[in-house]
Phi, psi and omega in degrees: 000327185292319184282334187282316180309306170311318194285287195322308165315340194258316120010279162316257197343270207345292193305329189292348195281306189321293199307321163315326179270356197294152147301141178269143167317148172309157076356113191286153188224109194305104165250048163245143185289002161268340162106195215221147158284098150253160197248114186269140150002107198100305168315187139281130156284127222258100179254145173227165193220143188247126150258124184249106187258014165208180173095149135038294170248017224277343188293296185304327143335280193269025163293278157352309179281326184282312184286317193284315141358267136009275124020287173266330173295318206262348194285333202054274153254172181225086164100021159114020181237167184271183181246109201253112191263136170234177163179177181230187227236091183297326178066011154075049169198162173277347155302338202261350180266342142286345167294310174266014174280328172284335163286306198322302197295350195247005184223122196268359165289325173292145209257322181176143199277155155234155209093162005270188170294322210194139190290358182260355145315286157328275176315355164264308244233308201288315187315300164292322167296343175267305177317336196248033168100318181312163169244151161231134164241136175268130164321330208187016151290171201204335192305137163292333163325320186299329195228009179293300090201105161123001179284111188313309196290357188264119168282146168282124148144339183289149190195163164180130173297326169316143159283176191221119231285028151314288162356264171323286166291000158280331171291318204284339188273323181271006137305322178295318179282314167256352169280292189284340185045055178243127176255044167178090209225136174252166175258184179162101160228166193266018177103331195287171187289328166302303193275000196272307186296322167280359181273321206261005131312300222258353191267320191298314189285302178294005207224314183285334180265026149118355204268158180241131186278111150310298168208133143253102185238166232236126169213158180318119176282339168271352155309131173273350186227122232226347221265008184255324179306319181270358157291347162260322171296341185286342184257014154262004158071032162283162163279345178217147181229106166257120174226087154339043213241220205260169175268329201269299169320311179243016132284359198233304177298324165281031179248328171292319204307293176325337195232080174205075171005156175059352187234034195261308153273357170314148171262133194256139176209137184251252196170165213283344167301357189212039185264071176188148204327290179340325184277338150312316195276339177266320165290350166084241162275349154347295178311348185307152190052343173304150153270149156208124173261169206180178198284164180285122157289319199297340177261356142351138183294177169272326176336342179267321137283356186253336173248301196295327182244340153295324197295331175293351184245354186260355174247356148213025130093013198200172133332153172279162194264332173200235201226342176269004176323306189308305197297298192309319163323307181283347196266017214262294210312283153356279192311320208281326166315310192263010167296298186315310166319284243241328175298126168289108163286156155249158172288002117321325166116034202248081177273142189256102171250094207291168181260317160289331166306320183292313191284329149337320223261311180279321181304341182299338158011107161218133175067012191296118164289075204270178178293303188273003157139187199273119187270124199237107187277133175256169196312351220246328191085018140290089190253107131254154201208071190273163215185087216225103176241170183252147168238149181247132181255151158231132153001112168082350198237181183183128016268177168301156171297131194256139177212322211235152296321000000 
């Protein structure tokens, strides 16, 4: 017994001696020049979101928010980790979008942004999100500036699933023209980057299929009383008024719209910024008939009715609140595809995630299959598969009616 104890111990050393001598894996050692995210053993991977979750316009945020959510419940992990979503209140401005452009940038655990809500966001927020390395995808910016090339505002690091309201106001101007047959159109933005770039899209397009701009003008998104700007657009005789703005603003002009000598036949049509209940509920009966343009849901992969709208509806309890959920999906999804691509495992379970390789990795996009079309990114960060139809809402009810193409 003494001799077998003796062997087995010699046996024991041996190995402990052998395991000792095995080479251990290298320690992965990070060259890419923005540095790497690491994810230690047990963590979570860090998305973080610029959102406009209060306020006015807060449906299209946490709409958003909801579609990325979404997202990480059917995604469950990613290379075996879980997914930890934070974010911050963008407030649809460019102050609310320096302020969470500014945390955001300040925390080396975040892997990648989703966001913003609104493109005067963007332009305040990316500048800092791009210095510190980060990628951001956006839901629903829309300004063309934001993806232009050679443009101060396209930042490295920018992207969007969102179209690009080149898009958007060339459909809105050929609904006016050959759905509605109005030769004669005003305008109306608040000043933001969105609605300012897209009114001037939509006069540009309408002005080239033979139409004529009445007036364009400009008003406060926080005013309340509007009736003296459309009594000067009512003494220029358009037939149509498109104002691309906001829910709080452009729930009280179409409400206004209504009691103003001259606009009594007019067609009022807004834009996907103002595609959400709050605008029934601020317009009252008003509302009958406004237009909006906005993304086709209808062209939408199936999946979205068939995976995408029980799981959004079994995890907050209702229908989506507004229109950009898909687009926040895919783009969860994009990020979580070029996690995948690009992450060093170690064999502890220790992930490394370069940061120009990850931003490599989306612009390189191709054919991505999403909800909202086959997704392709060009150098600039445009991935849209864009697809723009018009609705019209009635009095008491939501969402609006899809009627145009």
């Amino acid at each position: 017994m003494k001799r077998l104890f003796v062997l087995l111990s010699i046996l024991v050393l041996a190995s402990i001696v052998l395991t000792a001598c095995r080479p251990s894996a290298p320690k992965y050692t990070c060259t890419d020049p923005l540095g790497c995210v690491e994810v230690k053993p047990g963590e979570p991977i860090h998305l973080a979101y610029a959102l406009v979750i209060s306020g006015a316009d807060e449906t299209l945020g946490i709409d958003s928010r909801n579609g990325i959510e979404v997202a990480i419940a059917l995604k469950g992990k990613v290379l075996g980790h879980d997914i930890k979503l934070t974010g911050e209140d963008d407030g649809c401005s460019a102050e609310g979008g320096q302020a969470a452009g500014t945390k955001l940038a300040a925390d080396p655990t975040i892997v990648a942004i989703i966001g913003t809500s609104c493109s005067s966001a963007a332009r305040a927020a990316m500048p800092l999100i791009s210095k510190a390395g980060m990628v951001m995808i956006s839901p629903s910016n829309t300004a063309p500036d934001l993806t232009e090339a050679g443009n101060p505002n396209n930042y490295p690091g920018y992207l969007r699933t969102a179209h690009n309201d080149k898009v958007q106001g060339a459909a809105a101007a050929k609904f006016a023209w050959e759905k509605l047959g109005v030769k004669k159109a005003a305008t109306i933005h608040d000043g933001s980057l969105y609605a300012e770039k897209l009114q001037a899209v939509f006069a540009e397009e309408f002005k080239k299929l033979g139409g004529t701009i009445t007036a364009q003008e400009a008003v406060d998104p926080n005013g309340t009383d509007f009736k003296s700007v459309l009594t000067s657009i009512a003494a220029t005789g358009p037939e149509m008024i498109y104002y691309p703005i906001f829910v709080k603003a452009g729930s009280l002009i179409t409400r206004q719209a209504k009691e103003v000598p001259g606009l009594e036949k007019v067609y009022l049509m807004g834009a996907d910024g103002m595609f959400s209940p709050d605008v029934v509920t601020g317009a009252g009966d008003a509302v009958e008939g406004l237009f909006v343009s906005s993304p086709d849901t209808s062209a939408f992969s199936g999946e979205y009715q068939s995976v995408f709208l029980p799981k959004y509806k079994e995890l907050f309890g209702k229908d989506p609140i507004s229109i950009f959920h898909a687009h926040a999906f895919d783009a969860a999804n994009m990020i979580f595809a070029a996690i995948e691509k690009v992450a060093v495992q170690q064999p502890d379970g220790t992930l490394y995630i370069p940061r120009q390789a990850l931003r490599d990795a989306l612009y390189a996009t191709k054919d991505f299959k999403g909800l909202t079309g086959n997704l392709t990114c060009t150098p600039t960060g445009d991935c849209a598969d864009p697809k723009i139809a018009v609705y019209q809402y009635h009095a008491g009810k939501y969402p609006p009616e899809r009627i145009w193409p």
